[in-house]
C-alpha positions as CSV (number, residue, x, y, z in Angstrom):
1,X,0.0,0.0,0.0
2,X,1.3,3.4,-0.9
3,X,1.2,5.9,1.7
4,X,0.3,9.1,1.1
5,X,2.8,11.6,2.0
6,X,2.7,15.4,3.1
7,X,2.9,17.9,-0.2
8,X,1.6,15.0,-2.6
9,X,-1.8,15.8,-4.2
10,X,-5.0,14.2,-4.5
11,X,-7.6,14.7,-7.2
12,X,-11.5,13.9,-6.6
13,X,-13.2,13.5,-9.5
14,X,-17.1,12.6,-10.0
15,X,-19.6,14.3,-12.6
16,X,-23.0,15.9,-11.5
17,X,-26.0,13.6,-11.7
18,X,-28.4,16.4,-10.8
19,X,-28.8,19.6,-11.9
20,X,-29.0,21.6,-8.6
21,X,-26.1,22.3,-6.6
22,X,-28.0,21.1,-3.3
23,X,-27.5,17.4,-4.4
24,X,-24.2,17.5,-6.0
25,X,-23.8,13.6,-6.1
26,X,-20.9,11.8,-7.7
27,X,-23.4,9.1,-8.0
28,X,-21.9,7.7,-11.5
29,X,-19.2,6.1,-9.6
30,X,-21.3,4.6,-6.5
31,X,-22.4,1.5,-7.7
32,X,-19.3,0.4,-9.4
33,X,-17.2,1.2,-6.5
34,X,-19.3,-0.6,-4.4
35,X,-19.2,-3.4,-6.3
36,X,-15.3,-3.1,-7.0
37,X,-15.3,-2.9,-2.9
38,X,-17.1,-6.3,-2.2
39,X,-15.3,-7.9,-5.8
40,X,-11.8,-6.8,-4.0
41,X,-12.5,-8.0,-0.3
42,X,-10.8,-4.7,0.6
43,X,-10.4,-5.3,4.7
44,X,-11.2,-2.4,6.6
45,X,-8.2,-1.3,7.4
46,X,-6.7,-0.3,4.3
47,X,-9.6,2.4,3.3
48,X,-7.9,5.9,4.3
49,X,-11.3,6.9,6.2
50,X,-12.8,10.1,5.3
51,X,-16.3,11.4,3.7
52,X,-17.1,15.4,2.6
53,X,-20.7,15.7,2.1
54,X,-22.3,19.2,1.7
55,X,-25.8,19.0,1.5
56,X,-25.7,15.1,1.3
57,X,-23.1,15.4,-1.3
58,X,-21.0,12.0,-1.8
59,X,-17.6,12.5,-2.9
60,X,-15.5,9.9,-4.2
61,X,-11.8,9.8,-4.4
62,X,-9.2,8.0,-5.0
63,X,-7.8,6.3,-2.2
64,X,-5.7,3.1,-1.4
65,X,-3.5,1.5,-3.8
66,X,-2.3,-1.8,-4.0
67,X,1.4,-3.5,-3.6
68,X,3.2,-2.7,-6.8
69,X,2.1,-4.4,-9.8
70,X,-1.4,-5.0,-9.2
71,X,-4.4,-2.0,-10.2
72,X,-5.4,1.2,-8.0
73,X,-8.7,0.6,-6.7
74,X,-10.8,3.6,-5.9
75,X,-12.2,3.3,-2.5
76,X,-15.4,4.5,-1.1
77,X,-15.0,7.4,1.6
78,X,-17.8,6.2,3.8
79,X,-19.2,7.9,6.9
80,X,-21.2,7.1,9.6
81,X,-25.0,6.8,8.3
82,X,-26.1,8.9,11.8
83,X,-24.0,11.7,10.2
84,X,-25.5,12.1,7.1
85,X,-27.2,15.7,7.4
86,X,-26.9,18.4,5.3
87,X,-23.8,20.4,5.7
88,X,-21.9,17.9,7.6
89,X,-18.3,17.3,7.2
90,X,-16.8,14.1,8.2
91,X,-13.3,12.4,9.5
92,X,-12.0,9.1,9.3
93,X,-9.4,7.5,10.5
94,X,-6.5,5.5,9.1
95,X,-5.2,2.5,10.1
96,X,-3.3,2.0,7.6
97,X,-0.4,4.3,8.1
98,X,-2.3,6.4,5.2
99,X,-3.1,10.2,6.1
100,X,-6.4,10.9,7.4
101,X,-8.6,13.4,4.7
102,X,-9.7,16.3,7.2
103,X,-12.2,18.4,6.1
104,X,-13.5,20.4,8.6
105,X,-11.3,23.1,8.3
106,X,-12.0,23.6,4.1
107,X,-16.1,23.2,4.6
108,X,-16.9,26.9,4.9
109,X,-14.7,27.0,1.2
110,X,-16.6,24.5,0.1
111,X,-19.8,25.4,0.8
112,X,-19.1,28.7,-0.6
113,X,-18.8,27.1,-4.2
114,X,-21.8,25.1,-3.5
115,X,-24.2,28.0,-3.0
116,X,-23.4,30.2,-5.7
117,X,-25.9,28.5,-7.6
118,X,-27.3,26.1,-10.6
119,X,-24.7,23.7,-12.4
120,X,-25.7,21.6,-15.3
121,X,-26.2,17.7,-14.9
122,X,-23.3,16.4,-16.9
123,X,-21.0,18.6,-15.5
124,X,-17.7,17.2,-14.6
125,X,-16.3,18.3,-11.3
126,X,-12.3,17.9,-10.2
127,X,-11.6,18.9,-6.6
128,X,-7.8,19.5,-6.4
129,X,-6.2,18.6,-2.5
130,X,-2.8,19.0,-1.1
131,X,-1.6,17.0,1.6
132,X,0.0,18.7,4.9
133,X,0.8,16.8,8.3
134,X,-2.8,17.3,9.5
135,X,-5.1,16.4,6.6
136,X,-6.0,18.5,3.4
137,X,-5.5,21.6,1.8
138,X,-8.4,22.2,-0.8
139,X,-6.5,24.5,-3.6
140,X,-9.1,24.0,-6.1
141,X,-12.5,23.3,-8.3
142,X,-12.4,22.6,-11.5
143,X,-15.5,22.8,-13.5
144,X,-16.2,21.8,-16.7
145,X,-19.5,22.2,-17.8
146,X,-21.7,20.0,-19.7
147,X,-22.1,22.5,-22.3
148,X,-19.5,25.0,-21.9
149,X,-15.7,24.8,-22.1
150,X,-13.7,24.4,-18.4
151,X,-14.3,27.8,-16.2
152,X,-12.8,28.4,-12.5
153,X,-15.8,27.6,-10.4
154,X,-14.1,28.3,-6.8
155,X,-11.1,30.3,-5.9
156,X,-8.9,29.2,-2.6
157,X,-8.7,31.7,0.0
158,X,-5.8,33.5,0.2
159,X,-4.3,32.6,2.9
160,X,-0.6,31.6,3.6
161,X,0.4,28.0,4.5
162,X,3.5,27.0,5.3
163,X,5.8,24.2,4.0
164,X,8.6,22.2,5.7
165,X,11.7,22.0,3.7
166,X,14.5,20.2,5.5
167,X,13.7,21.6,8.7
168,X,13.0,25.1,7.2
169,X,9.4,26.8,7.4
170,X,8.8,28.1,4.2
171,X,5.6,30.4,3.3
172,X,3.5,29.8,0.2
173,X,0.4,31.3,-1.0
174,X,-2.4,28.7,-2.2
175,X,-1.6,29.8,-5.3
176,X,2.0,28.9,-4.9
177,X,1.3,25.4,-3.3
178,X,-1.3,24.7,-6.5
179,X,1.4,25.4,-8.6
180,X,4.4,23.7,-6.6
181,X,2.2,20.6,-7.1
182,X,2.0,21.0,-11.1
183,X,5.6,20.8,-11.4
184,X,6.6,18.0,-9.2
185,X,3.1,16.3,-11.1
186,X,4.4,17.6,-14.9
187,X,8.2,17.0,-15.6
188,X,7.2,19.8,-18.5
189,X,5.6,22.7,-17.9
190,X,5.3,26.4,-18.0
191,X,4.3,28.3,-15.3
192,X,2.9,31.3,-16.8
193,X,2.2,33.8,-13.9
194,X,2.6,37.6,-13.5
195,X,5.8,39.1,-12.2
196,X,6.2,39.3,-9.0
197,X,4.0,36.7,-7.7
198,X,7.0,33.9,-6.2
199,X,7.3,31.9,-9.0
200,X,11.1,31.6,-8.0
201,X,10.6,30.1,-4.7
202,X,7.6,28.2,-5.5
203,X,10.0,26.3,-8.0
204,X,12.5,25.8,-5.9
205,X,10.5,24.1,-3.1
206,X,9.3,22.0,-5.6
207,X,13.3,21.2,-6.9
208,X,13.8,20.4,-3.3
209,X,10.7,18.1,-2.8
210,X,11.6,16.4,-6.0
211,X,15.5,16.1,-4.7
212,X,13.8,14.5,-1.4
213,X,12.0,12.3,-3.2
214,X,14.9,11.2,-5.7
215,X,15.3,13.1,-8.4
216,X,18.4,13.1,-10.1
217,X,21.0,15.0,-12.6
218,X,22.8,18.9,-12.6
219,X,19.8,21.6,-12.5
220,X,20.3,24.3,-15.0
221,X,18.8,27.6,-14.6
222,X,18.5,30.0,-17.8
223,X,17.5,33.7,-16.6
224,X,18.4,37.2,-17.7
225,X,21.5,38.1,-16.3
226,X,21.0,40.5,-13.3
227,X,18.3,37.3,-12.2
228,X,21.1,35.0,-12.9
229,X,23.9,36.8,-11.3
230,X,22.1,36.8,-7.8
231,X,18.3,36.6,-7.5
232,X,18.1,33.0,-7.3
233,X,21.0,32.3,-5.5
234,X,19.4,35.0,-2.8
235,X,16.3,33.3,-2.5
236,X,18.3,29.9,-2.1
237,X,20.3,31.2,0.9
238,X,17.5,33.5,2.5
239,X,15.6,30.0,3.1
240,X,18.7,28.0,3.7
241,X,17.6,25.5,0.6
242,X,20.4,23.1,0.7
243,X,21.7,23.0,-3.0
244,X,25.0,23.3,-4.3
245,X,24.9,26.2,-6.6
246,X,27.7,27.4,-9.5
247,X,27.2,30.4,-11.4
248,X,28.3,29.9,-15.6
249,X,28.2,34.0,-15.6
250,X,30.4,35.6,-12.2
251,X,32.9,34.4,-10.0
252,X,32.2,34.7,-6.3
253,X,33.6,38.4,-6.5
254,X,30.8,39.0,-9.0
255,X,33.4,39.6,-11.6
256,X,32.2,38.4,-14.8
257,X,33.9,35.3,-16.3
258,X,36.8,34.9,-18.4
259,X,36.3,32.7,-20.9
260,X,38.7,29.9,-19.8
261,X,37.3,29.7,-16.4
262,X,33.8,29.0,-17.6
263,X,35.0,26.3,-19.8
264,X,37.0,24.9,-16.7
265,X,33.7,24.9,-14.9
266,X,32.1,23.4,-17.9
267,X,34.3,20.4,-17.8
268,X,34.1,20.7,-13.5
269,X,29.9,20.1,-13.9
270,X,30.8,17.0,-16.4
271,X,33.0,15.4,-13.9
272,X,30.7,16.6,-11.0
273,X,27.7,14.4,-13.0
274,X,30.2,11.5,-13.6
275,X,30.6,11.3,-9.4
276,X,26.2,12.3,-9.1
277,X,27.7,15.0,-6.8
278,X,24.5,17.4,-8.2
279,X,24.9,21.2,-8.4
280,X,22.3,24.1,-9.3
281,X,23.9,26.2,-12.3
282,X,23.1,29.4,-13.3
283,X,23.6,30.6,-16.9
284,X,22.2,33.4,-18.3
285,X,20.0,33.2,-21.6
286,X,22.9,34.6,-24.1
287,X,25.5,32.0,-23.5
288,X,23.3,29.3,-24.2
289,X,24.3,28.6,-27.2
290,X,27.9,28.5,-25.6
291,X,27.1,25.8,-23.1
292,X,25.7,23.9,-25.9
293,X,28.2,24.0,-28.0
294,X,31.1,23.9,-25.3
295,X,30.0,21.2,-22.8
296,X,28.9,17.6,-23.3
297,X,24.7,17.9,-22.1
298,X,25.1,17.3,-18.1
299,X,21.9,18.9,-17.2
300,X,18.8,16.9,-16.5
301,X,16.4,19.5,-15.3
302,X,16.3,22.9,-16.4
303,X,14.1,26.0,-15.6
304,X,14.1,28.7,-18.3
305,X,12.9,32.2,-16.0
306,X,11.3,34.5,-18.5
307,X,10.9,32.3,-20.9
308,X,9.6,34.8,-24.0
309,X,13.0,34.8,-24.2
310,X,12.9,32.1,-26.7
311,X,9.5,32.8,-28.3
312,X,11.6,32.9,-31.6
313,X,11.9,29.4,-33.6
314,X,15.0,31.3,-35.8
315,X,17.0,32.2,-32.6
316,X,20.7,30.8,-31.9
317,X,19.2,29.9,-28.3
318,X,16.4,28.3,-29.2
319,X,17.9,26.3,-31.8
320,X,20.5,25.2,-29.3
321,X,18.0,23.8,-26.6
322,X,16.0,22.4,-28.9
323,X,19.1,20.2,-30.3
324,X,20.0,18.8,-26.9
325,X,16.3,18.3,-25.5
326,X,16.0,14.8,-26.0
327,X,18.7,14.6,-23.3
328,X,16.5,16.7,-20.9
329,X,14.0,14.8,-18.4
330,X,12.5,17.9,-16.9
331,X,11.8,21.2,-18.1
332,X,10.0,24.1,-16.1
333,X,9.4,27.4,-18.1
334,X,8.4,30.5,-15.6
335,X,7.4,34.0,-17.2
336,X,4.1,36.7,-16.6
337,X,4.2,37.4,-20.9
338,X,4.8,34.3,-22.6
339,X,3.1,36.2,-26.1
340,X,3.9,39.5,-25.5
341,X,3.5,40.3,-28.9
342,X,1.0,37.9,-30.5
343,X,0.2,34.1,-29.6
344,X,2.9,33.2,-32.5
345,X,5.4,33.8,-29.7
346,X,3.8,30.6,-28.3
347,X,4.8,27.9,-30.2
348,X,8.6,27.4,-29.7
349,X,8.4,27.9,-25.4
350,X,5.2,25.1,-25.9
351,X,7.7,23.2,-28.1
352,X,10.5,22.8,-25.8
353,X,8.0,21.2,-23.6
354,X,6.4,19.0,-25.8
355,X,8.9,18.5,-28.7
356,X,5.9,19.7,-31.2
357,X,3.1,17.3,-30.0
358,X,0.3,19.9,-29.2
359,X,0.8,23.2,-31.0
360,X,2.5,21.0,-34.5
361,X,5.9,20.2,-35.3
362,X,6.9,23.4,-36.9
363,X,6.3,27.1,-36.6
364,X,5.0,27.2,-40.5
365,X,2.0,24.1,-39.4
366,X,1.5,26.1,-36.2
367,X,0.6,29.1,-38.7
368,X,-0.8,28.0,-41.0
369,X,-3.4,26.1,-38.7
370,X,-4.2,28.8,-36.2
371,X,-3.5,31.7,-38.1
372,X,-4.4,33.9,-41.7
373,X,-1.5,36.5,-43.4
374,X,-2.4,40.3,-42.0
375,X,0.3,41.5,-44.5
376,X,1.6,39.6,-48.0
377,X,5.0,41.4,-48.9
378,X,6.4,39.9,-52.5
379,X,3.9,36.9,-52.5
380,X,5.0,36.0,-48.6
381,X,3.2,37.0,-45.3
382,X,5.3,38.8,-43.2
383,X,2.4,39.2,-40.3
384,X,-0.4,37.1,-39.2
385,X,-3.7,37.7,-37.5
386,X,-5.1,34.9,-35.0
387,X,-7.9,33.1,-37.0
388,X,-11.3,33.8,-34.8
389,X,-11.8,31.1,-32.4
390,X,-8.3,30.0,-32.5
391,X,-6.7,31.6,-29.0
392,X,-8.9,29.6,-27.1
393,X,-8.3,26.4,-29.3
394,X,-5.0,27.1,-28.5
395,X,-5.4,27.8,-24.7
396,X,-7.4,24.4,-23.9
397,X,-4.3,22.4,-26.3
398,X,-1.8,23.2,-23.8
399,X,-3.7,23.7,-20.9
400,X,-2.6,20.0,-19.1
401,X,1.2,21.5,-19.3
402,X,0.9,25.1,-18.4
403,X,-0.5,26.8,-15.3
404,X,-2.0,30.3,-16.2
405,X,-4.4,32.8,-14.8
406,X,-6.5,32.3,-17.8
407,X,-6.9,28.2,-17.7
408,X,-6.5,27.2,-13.6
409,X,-8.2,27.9,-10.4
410,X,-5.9,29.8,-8.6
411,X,-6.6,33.4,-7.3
412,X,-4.3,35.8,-5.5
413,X,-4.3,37.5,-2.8
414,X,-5.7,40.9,-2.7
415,X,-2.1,42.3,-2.1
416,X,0.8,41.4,-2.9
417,X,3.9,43.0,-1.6
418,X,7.4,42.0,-3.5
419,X,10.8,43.2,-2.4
420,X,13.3,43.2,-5.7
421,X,17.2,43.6,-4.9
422,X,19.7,45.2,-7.0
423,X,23.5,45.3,-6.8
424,X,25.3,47.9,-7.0
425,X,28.6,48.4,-9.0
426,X,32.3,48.2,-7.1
427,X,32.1,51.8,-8.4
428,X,28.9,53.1,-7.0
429,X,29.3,50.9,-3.8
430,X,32.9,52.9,-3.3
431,X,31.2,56.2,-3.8
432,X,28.3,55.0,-1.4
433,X,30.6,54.0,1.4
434,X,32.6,57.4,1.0
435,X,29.2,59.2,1.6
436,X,28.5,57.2,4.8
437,X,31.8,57.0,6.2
438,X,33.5,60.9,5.6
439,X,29.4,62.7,4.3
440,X,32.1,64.0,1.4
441,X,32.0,62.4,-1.8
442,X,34.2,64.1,-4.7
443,X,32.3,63.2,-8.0
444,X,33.6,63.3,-11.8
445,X,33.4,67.4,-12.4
446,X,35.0,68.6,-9.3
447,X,31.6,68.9,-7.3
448,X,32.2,68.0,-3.7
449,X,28.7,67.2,-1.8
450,X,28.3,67.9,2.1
451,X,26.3,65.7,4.4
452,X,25.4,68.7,7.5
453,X,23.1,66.1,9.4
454,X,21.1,63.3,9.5
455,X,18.1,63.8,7.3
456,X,20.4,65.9,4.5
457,X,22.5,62.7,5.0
458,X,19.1,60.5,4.4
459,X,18.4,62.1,1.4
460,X,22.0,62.0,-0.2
461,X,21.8,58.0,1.0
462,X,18.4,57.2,-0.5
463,X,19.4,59.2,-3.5
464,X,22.2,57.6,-4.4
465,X,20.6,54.0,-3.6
466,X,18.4,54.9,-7.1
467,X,21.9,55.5,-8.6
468,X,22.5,59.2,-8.9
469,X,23.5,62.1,-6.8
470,X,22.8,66.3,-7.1
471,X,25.7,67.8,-7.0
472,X,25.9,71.0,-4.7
473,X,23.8,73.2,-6.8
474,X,20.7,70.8,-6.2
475,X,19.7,71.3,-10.1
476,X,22.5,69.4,-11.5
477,X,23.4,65.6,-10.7
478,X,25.6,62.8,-11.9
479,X,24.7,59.1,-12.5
480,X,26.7,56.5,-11.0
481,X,24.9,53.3,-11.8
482,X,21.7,52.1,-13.9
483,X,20.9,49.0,-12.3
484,X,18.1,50.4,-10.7
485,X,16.4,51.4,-14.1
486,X,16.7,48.5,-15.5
487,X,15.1,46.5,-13.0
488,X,12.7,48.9,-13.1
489,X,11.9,48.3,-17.0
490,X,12.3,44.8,-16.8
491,X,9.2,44.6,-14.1
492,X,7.1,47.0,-16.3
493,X,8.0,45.2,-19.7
494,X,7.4,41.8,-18.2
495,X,4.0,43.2,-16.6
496,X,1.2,42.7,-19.1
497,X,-0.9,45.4,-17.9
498,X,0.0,49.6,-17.3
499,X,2.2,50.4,-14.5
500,X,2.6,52.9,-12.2
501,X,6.4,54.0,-10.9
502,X,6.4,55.7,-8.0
503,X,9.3,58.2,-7.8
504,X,10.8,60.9,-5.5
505,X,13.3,63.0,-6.9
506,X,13.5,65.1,-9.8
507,X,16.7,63.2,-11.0
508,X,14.5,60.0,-10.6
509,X,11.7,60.6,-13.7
510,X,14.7,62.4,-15.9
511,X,16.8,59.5,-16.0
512,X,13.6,57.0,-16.3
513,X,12.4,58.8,-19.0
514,X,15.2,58.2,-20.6
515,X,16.1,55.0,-20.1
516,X,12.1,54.4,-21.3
517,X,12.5,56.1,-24.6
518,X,16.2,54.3,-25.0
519,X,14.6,51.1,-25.2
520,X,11.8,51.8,-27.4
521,X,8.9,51.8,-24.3
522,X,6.9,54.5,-23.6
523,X,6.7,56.4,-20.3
524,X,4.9,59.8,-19.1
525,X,5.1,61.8,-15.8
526,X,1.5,62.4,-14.2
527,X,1.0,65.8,-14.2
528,X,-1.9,65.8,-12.1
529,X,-4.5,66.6,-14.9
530,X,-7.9,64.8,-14.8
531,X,-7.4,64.4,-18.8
532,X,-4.3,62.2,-17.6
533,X,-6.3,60.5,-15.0
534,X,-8.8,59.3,-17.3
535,X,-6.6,58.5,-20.3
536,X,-4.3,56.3,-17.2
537,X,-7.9,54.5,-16.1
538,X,-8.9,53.9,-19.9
539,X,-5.5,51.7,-19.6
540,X,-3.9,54.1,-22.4
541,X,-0.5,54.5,-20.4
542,X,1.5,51.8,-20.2
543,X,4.1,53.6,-17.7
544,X,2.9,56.1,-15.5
545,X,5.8,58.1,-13.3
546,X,3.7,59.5,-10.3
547,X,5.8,61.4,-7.5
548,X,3.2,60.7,-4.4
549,X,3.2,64.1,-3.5
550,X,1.6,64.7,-6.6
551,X,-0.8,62.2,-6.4
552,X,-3.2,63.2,-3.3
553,X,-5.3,61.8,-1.3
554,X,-8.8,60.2,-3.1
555,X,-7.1,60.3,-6.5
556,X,-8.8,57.3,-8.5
557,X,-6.5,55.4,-10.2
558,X,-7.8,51.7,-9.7
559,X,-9.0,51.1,-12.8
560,X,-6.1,51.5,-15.0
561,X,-4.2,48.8,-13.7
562,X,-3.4,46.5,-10.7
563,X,1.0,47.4,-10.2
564,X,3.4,49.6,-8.6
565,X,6.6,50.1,-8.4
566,X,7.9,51.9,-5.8
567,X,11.3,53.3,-7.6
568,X,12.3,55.6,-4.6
569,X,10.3,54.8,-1.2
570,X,9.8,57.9,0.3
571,X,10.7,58.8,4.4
572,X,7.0,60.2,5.0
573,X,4.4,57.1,6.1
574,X,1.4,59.4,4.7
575,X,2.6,59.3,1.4
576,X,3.4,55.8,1.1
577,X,0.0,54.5,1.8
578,X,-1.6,57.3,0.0
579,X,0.3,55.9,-3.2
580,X,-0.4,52.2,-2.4
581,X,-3.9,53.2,-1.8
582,X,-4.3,55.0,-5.7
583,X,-4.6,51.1,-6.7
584,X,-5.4,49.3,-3.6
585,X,-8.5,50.7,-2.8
586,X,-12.5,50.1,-3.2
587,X,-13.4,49.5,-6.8
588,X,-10.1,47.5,-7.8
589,X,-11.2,44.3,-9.8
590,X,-7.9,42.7,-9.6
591,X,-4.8,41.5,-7.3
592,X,-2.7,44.5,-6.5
593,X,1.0,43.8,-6.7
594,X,3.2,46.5,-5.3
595,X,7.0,46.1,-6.1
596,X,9.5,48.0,-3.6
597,X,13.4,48.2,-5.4
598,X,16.0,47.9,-3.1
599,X,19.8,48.4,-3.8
600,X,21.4,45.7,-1.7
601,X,23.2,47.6,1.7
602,X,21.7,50.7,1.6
603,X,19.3,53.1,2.7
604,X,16.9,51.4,1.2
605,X,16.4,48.4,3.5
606,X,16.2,50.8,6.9
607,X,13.3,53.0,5.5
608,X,11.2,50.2,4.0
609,X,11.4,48.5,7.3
610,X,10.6,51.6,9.5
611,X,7.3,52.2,7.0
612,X,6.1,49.0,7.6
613,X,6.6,49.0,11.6
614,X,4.8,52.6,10.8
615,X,7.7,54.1,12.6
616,X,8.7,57.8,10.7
617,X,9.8,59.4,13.6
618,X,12.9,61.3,13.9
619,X,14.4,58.9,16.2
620,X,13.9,56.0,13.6
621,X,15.1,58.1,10.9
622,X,18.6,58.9,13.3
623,X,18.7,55.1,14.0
624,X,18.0,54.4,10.2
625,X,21.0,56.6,9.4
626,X,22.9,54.8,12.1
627,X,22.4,51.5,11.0
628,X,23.6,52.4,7.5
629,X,27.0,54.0,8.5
């Protein structure tokens, strides 16, 4: 008998015999599993007790298994007959060493879902469980009408749970347990969820509960390559994960690599799988092709972050993973735009996962089946429109591999509160420490910058943390490092709806404008007109710079989108929940995702912390400054 272990998950299925939700009954499968019951002589013992009835609603599931070699049966959760009364919610016991199902504490949930209303007879209905130490998680209902395509008919709470990875606690949404579960169930799959949202530690507790239960074979991880450089490995050592990790792009100075010490680490990770010592390696996405071509294939799982990164079939990188994927037994794709320009982007990500079995074997099939040419240059299309009816033919072909908001169950939490970490240069981390250590920095020009006290020295700090400084004149300033823009572009262009950046000083929307309109994406300061407030909510602006200040109290921006990015947090409590509260406020239809950039040991760090302990005093600013010299 298998037992059923913590983080595993369960799937109930049945169909709807009657057409009101009052008497959901799985009653299709009663009489056969009774009958398989008595034909199997199943003793007691080996049922995994447990019954969920709302309304008098039998649920089967699937329960014991046999010793290896012999069929699953599906077992009949039977309660006691006194306790069949509507609404009740039954335990079992196991005697078995098999889990006990708990329900009590999902009943309200369910209940929920069964009162909203009329389903159709027909309908099929899949209840998706997690298993903890104490019974069940429910993380989902899927419906699937009788008449209609699949639709999310109940959304888990969103409410944290916690995980135990090797001894550490780890917090995950329901969302992120749902989708923890569909990569330890689907060796490939793409994980297609916004920005922001944890896909990075979600994956790697399910690397590690894969590793616990045996997986084998290097892990490669193909990212951008400020993620690669550190944001993985961050989250790796913040929850003390236990892999062995080696970076393919800096050394442990964060020097970038020469190119004979990344060969001699490509010919380290072949001798490394020779011994199965395992490591975690880091590439990022434009030295693919170098890997491949440079070191025999080592890697047996690999997790492509942002993976529109090879939505082209003509690419070098693409072309080089898709030579080598035979040699690949798992493959998890993460990114929040997988088509950020049209659903043609689709087909190479969906073919590294499936070698061409749902979306066809080539780009040209894949067109010519799901799309029409929009523009015929020479006798050759050069564009091409989705064919009516296509995107969702496409969407319900691929939806057993990918997890998306568009084809699962999941919801998010209302809020959603992301920290994202920057480095700074050697550079710009000399100048930094010079301005905490003498308040005298001598910049390129001749300007020399004074520090008189602790909130002129704030300002200079939290300044400088967004990469640039004023010189004396306060007009003028000089930048010392980007990294902050771009991590600031690379959340917006990853974001598939309009953004709003929230900014403090002057220098602050000068250089962001810029970088914007350097890379081809617009960007516009708020300048506090209602004509800009209703073009913003019509979902018109795809960046929107707003200095809080600026954006007072009752301002409506809710409807134009659902992010923010705080570029520059601000040392004032009142305007930082003003700002959260332009989006997060009555009226909002979606999850609200507030990003807050930090340069790593800075400023930064000490005035996000004293905001969210609502401490603004002057004594926490003093201490704040403290802290950072």
């Amino acid at each position: 008998m298998t037992k059923i272990r913590p983080g595993e998950s369960v799937k109930v299925h049945g169909r709807v015999v009657k057409s009101h939700l009052a008497n959901f009954v799985m009653g299709e499968e009663l009489a056969r599993l009774q009958a398989l019951e008595k034909q199997q002589g199943l003793p007691v013992h080996a049922r995994p007790y447990a019954f969920l009835t709302i309304s008098q609603a039998f649920v089967l599931a699937k329960g014991a298994e046999q010793t290896a070699g012999e069929a699953a049966v599906r077992t009949l959760f039977r309660p006691d007959p006194q306790d069949l009364q509507a609404g009740n919610f039954f335990t079992g016991e196991a005697n078995a060493g098999i889990l006990p199902w708990v329900a009590k504490n999902e009943g309200r949930r369910l209940k929920q879902l069964f009162g909203q209303g009329e389903i159709k007879a027909g309908s099929e209905v899949t209840l998706n469980l997690t298993t903890t130490e104490k019974g069940f998680n429910l993380t989902g209902v899927v419906l699937e009408q009788a008449d209609q395509p699949a639709q999310a008919a109940f959304q888990p709470k969103p409410v944290d749970v916690k995980m135990l990875v090797n001894d550490t606690e780890i917090p995950l949404h329901d969302y992120q347990v749902y989708a923890m579960n569909f990569i330890i169930e689907h060796p490939y799959c793409g994980i297609f969820l916004d920005i922001g949202l944890g896909k990075t530690l979600t994956t790697l507790a399910a690397l590690q509960e894969l590793r616990q239960k045996g997986m084998s074979g290097h892990i490669l991880v193909i990212a951008p390559k400020a993620i690669a450089r550190s944001t993985w490995q961050d989250e790796l050592a913040k929850w003390q994960l236990p892999f062995k990790t080696q970076s393919f792009v800096v050394d442990e100075q964060g020097r970038n690599l020469t190119p004979k010490k990344r060969g001699e680490l490509y010919q380290d990770a072949v001798k490394k799988a020779m011994k199965k010592d395992w490591q975690m390696y880091f590439i990022n996405r434009e030295m693919v092709v170098n890997l491949v071509e440079n070191c025999p294939w080592v890697f047996k799982t690999v997790v492509i972050d942002e993976s529109q990164s090879f939505k082209s079939p003509t690419a070098k990188r693409f072309k080089a993973l898709r030579r080598v994927r035979p040699k690949i037994d798992r493959i998890i794709e993460l990114t929040g735009t997988p088509a950020p320009n049209s659903l043609e982007d689709l087909w190479s990500q969906i073919y590294l996962l499936d070698q061409g079995q749902r979306l066809e074997k080539s780009i040209t099939a894949y067109r010519e089946k799901y799309f029409k040419p929009g523009m015929i240059v020479n006798n050759h299309p050069v564009q091409w429109k989705i064919i009516p009816g296509s995107e969702q033919e496409i969407y319900r072909k691929i939806d057993d591999i990918v997890i998306s908001m568009k084809n699962s169950t999941i919801k998010l939490p209302p809020l959603t509160q992301v920290e994202d970490t920057v480095e700074m240069p050697p550079r710009a981390r000399k100048v930094y420490q010079e301005l905490k250590e003498d308040q005298l920095v001598q910049l390129t020009g001749g300007q020399e910058i004074t520090a008189e006290n602790a909130a002129v020295l704030a300002g200079r700090l939290l300044q400088l943390a967004t990469g640039a400084i004023y010189e004396e004149d306060g007009v003028n300033y000089d930048t010392i490092f980007d990294e902050k823009l771009a991590r600031c572009f690379y959340i917006t262009s990853n974001t598939p709806s309009p953004c709003l950046v929230a900014y403090h000083f002057k220098s602050d929307a000068k250089r962001l404008l810029a970088y914007y309109a350097k890379n081809d994406q617009e960007a516009v300061v708020f300048d506090g007109s209602p004509a800009m407030v209703r073009k913003w909510n019509a979902g018109k602006l795809p960046v929107m710079l707003v200095q809080p200040a600026s954006a007072g109290a009752g301002l409506n921006l809710q409807e134009g989108g659902h992010t923010l990015v705080w570029f520059t947090l601000p040392w004032s409590l009142e305007q930082y929940q003003q700002m959260n509260g332009r989006l997060y406020r009555q009226g909002q239809k979606k999850p609200v995702i507030i990003h807050h950039l930090l340069t790593k040991g800075t400023i930064d760090r000490h005035v996000l912390d004293s905001l969210r302990h609502k401490d603004m005093s002057q004594k926490a600013l003093l201490a704040a400054v403290k802290r950072t010299i």
